[in-house]
C-alpha positions in Angstrom: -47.4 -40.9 43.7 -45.2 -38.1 43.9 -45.2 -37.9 47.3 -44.0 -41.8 47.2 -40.8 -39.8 44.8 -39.7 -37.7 48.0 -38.9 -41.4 49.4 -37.1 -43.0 46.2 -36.3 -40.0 43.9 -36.0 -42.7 40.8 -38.7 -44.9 41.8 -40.8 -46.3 38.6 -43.9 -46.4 40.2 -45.9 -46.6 37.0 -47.3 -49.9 38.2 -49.7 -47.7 40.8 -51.5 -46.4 37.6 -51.5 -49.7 36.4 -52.7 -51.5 39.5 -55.6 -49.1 39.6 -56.9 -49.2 36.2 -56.5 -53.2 36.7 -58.7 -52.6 39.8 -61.4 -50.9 37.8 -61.2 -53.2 34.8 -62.3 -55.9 37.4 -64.5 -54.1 39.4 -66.5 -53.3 36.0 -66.6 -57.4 35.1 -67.8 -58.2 38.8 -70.6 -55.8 38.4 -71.4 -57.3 34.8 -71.6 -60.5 36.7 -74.1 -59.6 39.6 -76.1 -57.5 37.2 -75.0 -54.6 39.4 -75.5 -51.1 38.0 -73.0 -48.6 37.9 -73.5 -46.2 40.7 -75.7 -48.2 42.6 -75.6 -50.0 46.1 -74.7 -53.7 45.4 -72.0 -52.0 42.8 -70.7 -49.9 46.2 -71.1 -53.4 47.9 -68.8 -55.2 44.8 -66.1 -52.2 45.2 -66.3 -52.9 49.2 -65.3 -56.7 48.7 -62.9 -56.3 45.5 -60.8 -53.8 48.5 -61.3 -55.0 51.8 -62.5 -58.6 51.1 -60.9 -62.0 52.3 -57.9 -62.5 50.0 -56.5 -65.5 48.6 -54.9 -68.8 51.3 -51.1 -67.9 50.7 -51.0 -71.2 48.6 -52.8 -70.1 45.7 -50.7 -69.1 42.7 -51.9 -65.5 42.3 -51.8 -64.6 46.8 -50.6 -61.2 46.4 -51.6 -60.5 42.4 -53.9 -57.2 42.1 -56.2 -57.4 40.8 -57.0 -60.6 43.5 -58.6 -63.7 41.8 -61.8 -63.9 41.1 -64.0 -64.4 44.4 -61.6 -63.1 46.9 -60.2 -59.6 47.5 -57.4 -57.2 48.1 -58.1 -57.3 51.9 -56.7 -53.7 52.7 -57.0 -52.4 56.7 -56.7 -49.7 58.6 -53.6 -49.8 59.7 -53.7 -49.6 64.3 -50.5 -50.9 65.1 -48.4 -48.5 62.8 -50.7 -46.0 62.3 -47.6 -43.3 62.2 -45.8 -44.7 59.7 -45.2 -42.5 56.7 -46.0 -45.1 54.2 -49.2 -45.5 55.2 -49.9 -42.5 53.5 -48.0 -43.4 50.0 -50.2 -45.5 47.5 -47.7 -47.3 46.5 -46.9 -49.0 50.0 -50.3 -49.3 50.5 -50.9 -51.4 47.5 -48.3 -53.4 48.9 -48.6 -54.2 52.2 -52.4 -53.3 52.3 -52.6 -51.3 54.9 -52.8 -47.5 55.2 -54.3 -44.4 56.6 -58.3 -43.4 56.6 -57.6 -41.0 53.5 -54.8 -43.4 51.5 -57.5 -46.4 51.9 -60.5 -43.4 51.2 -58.6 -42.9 48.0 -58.0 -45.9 46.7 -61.1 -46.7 47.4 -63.0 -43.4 45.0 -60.2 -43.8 42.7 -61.2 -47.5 41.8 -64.4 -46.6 42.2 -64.4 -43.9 39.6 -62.8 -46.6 36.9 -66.0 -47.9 37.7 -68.4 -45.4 37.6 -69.1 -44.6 40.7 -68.6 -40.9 41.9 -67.5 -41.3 45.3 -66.6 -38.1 47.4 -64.1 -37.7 50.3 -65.9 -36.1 53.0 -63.2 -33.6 54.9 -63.9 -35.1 58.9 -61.5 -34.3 61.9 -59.6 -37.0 62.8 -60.8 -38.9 60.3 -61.7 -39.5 56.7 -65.2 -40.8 55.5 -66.6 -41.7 51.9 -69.8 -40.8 50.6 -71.6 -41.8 47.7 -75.1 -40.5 46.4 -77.5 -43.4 45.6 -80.6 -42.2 43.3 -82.7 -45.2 42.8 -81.7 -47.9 45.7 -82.4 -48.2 49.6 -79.4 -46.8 51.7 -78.2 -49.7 53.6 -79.9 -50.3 56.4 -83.0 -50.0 54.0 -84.1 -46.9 55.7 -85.0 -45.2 52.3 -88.2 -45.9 50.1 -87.2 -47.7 46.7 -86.4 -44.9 44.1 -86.0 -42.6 46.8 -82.8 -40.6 46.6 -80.0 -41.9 49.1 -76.6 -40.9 50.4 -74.4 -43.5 51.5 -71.4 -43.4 53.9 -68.2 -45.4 53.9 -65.5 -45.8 56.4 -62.8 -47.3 54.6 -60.4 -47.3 57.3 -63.3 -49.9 58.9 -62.7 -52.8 56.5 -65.4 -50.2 54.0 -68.0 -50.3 56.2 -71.3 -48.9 54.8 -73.3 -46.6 56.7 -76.5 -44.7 56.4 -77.1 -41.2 58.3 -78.2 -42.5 61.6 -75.1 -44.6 62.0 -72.8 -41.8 60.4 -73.8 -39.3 63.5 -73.0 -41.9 65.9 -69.8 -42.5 64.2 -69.3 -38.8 64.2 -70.4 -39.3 68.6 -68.0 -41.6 68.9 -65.4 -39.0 67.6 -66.5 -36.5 69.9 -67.9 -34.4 67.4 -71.5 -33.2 67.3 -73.7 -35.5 65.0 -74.9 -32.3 63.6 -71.7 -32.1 61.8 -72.4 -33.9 59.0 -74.4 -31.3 57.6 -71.1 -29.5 57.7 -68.7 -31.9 56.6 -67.8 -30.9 52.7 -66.7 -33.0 50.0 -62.8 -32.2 49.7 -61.5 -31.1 46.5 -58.3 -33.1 44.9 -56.2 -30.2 46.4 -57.5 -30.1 49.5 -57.1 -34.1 49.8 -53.2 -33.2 48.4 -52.5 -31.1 51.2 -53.8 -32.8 53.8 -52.0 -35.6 53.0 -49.1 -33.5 52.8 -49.8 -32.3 56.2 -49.9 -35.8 57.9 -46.6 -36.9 55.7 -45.5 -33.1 57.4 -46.1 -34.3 60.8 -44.5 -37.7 60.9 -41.3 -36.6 59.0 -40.9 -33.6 61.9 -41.8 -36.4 64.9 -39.2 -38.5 63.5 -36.5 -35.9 62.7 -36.8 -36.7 59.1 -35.0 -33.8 58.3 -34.4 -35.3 54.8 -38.0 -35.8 54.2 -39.6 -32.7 55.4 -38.0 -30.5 53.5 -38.8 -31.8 49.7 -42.5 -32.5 51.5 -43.1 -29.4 52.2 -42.2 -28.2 48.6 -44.5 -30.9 47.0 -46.8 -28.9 48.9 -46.3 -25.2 48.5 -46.0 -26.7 44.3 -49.6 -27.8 44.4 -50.8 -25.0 47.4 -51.4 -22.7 45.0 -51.6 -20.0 47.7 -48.8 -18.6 50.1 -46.4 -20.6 48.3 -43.4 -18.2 49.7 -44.2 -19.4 53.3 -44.7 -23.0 52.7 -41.1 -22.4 50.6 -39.5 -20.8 53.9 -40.8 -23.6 56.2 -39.8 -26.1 53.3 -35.7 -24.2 54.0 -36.5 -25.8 57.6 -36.0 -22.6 59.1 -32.2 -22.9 58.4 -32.4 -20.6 55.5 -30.5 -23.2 53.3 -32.1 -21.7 50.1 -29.6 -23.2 47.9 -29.8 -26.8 49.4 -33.5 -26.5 48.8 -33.0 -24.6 45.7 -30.8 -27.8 43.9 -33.5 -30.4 45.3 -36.7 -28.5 43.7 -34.8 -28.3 40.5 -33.9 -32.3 40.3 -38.4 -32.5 41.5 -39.1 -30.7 38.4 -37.0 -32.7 35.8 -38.3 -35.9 38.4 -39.3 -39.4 36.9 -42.8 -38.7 38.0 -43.2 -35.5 35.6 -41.7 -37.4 32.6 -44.4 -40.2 33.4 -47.4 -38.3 33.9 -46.7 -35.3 31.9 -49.6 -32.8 31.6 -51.7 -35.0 33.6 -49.4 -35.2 36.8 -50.9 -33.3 40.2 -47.3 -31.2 40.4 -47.1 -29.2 37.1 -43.2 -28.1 36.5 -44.4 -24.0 36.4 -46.0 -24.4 39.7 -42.5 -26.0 40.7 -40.7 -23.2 39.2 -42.7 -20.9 40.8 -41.1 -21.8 44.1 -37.9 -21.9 42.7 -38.1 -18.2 42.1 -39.4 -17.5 45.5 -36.7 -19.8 47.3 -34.0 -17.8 45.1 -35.2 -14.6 46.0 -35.5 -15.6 49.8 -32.0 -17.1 49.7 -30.7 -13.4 47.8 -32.7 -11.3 50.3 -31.1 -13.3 53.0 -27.9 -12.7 52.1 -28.4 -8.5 51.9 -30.0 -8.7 55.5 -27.0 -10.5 56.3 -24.6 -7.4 54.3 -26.8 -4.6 56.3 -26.2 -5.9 59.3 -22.3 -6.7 59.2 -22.4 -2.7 57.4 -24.3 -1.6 60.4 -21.8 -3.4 63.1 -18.9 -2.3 61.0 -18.5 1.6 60.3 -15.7 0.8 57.9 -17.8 -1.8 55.4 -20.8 0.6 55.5 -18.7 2.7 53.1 -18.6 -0.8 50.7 -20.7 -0.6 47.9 -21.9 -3.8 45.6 
């Protein structure tokens, strides 16, 4: 959400919080009506048609309420035709016009999921982002495993939540040119790791598009949550024009932002972090501007007597 804040500063998008917990509060009473048990494959299977089901005929009186009506679904999609577009990566246009990216769909889908009970994992993929979920006491879903048998689960929320087992996993992984040996590799991403490589894609579209505007508080959401070369992320934030105090004013109206009065401790950007880079752009803007004095004293015999 406060990457949806770079695009409308004063944006109340307290309703995402909302919408979610909504989610789970009805994913939890469609379980309780198929007997399903948390963390188990007809509860993944519940999750799968709450998000990506058919949703309401545009008639009915609750078409575009979330959570949808009982029986019918959110019906999120990958989104093909506008894959590029920056809000396919902000939850809160996602919500709204239910389409998105692999990892905005794969989030919505573990953060719902988690309301729920269900500990679903984002699994870091090139190219793509895929869902995996640890079944102890059911069959995977081709029904591959013994009953009781431990089972891991794969989804492809991008794919209308498709559910795969392993076999169909490495010939998803085939079809991405990748080595079906790779998901023994692939990791489960951490929340930071899922922060900045959202960041990243948000990174790339704002630079195709000349989004001059956009990149530069992007890439200080980023290098605020990094936790790790901050100073460089800060510099490429400056877009390489070394307008420190430009970026200087904008991280200070982040920190005092609607989405750290909202969230408060809780929020992914914490206000030290923020201030952090603050310091480091302040410092980078001063130590441009004595590079700057050595070189005019250096081209100018008579100011290299000047003292400050």
């Amino acid at each position: 959400m406060a990457l949806a804040h770079v695009t409308n500063l004063l944006a109340d998008l307290r309703w995402v919080r909302q919408a979610l917990d909504d989610l789970g509060q009805e994913l939890r009473h469609r379980m309780q009506a198929q007997g399903a048990q948390a963390g188990g494959l007809t509860a993944l299977r519940v999750l799968v048609s709450l998000l990506f089901g058919e949703g309401p005929p545009q008639q009915h009186p609750r078409f575009s309420a979330i959570p949808p009506p009982d029986g019918h679904g959110l019906e999120l999609r990958g989104s093909r035709e506008r894959y590029y577009a920056a809000a396919n990566s902000l939850l809160d246009a996602v919500l709204t016009s239910r389409e998105g990216l692999p990892i905005s769909l794969a989030l919505l889908l573990a953060g719902v999921g988690a309301r729920a009970g269900l500990r679903i994992s984002l699994l870091n993929v090139p190219m793509h982002v895929v869902c995996a979920m640890d079944l102890p006491s059911e069959a995977g879903p081709s029904g591959g495993a013994a009953a009781g048998a431990p089972a891991r689960v794969y989804i492809d929320a991008f794919d209308g939540g498709k559910v795969m087992d392993s076999r169909e996993l490495a010939g998803f992984l085939r079809s991405l040119g990748l080595p079906a040996a790779y998901m023994g590799e692939a990791q489960a991403m951490s929340a930071q790791q899922v922060w900045l490589r959202m960041c990243r894609n948000l990174l790339r579209v704002h630079r195709e598009h000349a989004e001059h505007g956009l990149l530069q508080p992007t890439a200080l959401l980023m290098a605020a949550a990094a936790g790790e070369n901050t100073g460089g992320h800060a510099a490429n934030a400056c877009l390489a024009q070394q307008q420190y105090d430009e970026a200087a004013q904008l991280l200070e109206k982040l920190v005092g932002s609607p989405y750290q009065l909202q969230h408060g401790d809780g929020a992914a950007l914490h206000e030290a972090a923020l201030r952090t880079v603050l310091a480091e752009i302040r410092e980078a803007g001063q130590e441009a501007v004595r590079a700057q004095l050595e070189v005019h004293r250096r081209s100018d015999p008579e100011a290299a007597a000047v003292h400050f």
